[in-house]
N, C-alpha and C positions, 0 to 999 in steps of 0.2 A: 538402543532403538534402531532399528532400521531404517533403509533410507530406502528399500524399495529397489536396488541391484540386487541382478542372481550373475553368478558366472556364465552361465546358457543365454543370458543376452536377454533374456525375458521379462518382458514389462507389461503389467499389465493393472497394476495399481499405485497411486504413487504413495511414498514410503512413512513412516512416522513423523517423522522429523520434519518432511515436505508438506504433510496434513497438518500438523500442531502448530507451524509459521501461518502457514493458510489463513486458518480460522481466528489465531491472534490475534493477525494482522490485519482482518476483516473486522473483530470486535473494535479493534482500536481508531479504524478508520471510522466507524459510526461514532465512536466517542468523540473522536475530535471536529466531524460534522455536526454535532450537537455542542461542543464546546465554544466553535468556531460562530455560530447562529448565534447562541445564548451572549455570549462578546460583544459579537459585534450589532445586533440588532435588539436585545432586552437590555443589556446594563448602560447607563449613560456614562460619556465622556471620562464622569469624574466621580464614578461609582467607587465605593472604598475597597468593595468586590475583586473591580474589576483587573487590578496585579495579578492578585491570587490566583483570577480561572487563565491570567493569563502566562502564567508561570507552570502552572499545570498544562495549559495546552503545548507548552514549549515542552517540558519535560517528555509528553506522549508524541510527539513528533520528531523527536528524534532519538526515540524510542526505535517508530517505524520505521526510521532512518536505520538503525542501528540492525532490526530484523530483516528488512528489506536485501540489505549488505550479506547479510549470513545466508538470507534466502535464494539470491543470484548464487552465492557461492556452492550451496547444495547443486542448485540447479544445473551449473554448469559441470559437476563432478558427477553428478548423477544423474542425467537427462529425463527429461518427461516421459511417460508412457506412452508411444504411439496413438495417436488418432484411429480411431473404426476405419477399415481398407474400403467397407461399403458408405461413406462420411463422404460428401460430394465435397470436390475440388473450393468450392465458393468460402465454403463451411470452413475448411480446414483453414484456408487462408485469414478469413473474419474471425477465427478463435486463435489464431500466432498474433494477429494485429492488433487482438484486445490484449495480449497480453503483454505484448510489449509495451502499448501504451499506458498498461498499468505499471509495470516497472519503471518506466519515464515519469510518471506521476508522482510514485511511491520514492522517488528518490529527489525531483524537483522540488515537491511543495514543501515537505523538511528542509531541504537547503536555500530556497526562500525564505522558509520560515526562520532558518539560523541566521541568515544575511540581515533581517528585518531587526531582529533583537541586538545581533552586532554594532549594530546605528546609533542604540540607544547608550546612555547611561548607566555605570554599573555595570556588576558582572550576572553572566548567566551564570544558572543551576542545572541541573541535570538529577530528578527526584533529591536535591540537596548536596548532590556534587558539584563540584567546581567545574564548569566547560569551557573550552575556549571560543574566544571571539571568532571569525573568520577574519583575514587579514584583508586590510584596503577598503574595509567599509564605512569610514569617517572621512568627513571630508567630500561625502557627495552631494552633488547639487539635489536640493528639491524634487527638480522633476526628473531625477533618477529614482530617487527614494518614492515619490508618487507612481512613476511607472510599474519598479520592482513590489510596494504594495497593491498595485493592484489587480498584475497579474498573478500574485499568491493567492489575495482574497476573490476574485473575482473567474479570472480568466481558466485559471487551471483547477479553481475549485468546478466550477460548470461542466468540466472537459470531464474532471472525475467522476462527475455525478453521472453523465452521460454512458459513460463506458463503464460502470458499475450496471448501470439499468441495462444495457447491452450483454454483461458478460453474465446477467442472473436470468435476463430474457434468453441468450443464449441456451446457456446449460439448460433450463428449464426446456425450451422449444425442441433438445436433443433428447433429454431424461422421457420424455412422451410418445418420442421417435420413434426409429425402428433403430437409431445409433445411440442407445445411454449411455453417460458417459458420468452422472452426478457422483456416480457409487466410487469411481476412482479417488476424487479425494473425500469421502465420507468417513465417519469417524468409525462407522463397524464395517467388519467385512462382507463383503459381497461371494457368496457361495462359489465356491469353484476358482475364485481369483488369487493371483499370486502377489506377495509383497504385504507387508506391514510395519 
């Protein structure tokens, strides 16, 4: 698969590999906003359910954790495709700073989400693999363990909802433009462009 490098320096779609993390990692993040609602606001306290969605939600989060990792790593071997040279300065700026706050997310709310389970009882899974704990997280008071849940459920889940609605209003407000940009990572190719 390609990653979307030519020798000639030319970028102008990004590459297989950088699309197929993309849209995983998009699927997955709606699953676990839906898994994440369905927990903690449908099943009660002491639901018999409730291990199981919650042991799945761990499993897909550090999942994302796991893609997120491989996805930086493309990214930095094989840098983005240039932004439209006619893409006003504002633009260019507000789409690097959603992105990085998406990588800040994409990497937080998993290792929250690991710290949180750490705490508990028992070993974590990983789709039925043995995972490890994170080291140093027993033994914390209350209101560390209240703080650090609430910024996972709460703080940084809103942050991501936020900058997701920004990064599809985004693309969308450019795909209509006179700078489109949606066809870059879209899963057919765009006529004339280079990279697959």
């Amino acid at each position: 698969m390609s990653l979307g490098y030519h020798p000639d320096g030319a970028y102008r779609r990004y590459g297989t590999v950088s699309i197929c993390l993309h849209w995983i990692i998009a699927a997955l993040i709606v699953v676990q906003l839906c898994l994440g609602w369905y927990m903690n606001e449908v099943l009660k306290d002491h639901s018999p359910a409730k291990p199981q969605v919650l042991w799945f939600h761990v499993s897909v989060g550090i999942t994302i954790l796991l893609l997120t990792l491989l996805r930086i790593g493309v990214r930095i071997t094989h840098p983005a495709p240039p932004l439209p040279a006619s893409m006003p300065t504002w633009e260019r700026a507000f789409a690097r700073g959603t992105h990085v706050l998406f990588y800040m997310l994409l990497l937080g709310l998993p290792v929250t989400g690991w710290a949180l389970v750490s705490m508990r009882k028992g070993p974590i899974q990983w789709w039925g693999i043995p995972w490890p704990k994170l080291p140093g997280m027993t033994g914390l008071s209350h209101a560390t363990r209240h703080a650090l849940s609430h910024a996972h459920v709460y703080v940084m889940i809103w942050i991501l909802l936020v900058t997701l609605f920004l990064h599809v209003a985004g693309a969308l407000w450019n795909q209509f433009s006179a700078t489109p940009v949606l066809w870059r990572m879209g899963v057919t190719r765009r006529a004339g462009s280079i990279g697959a």
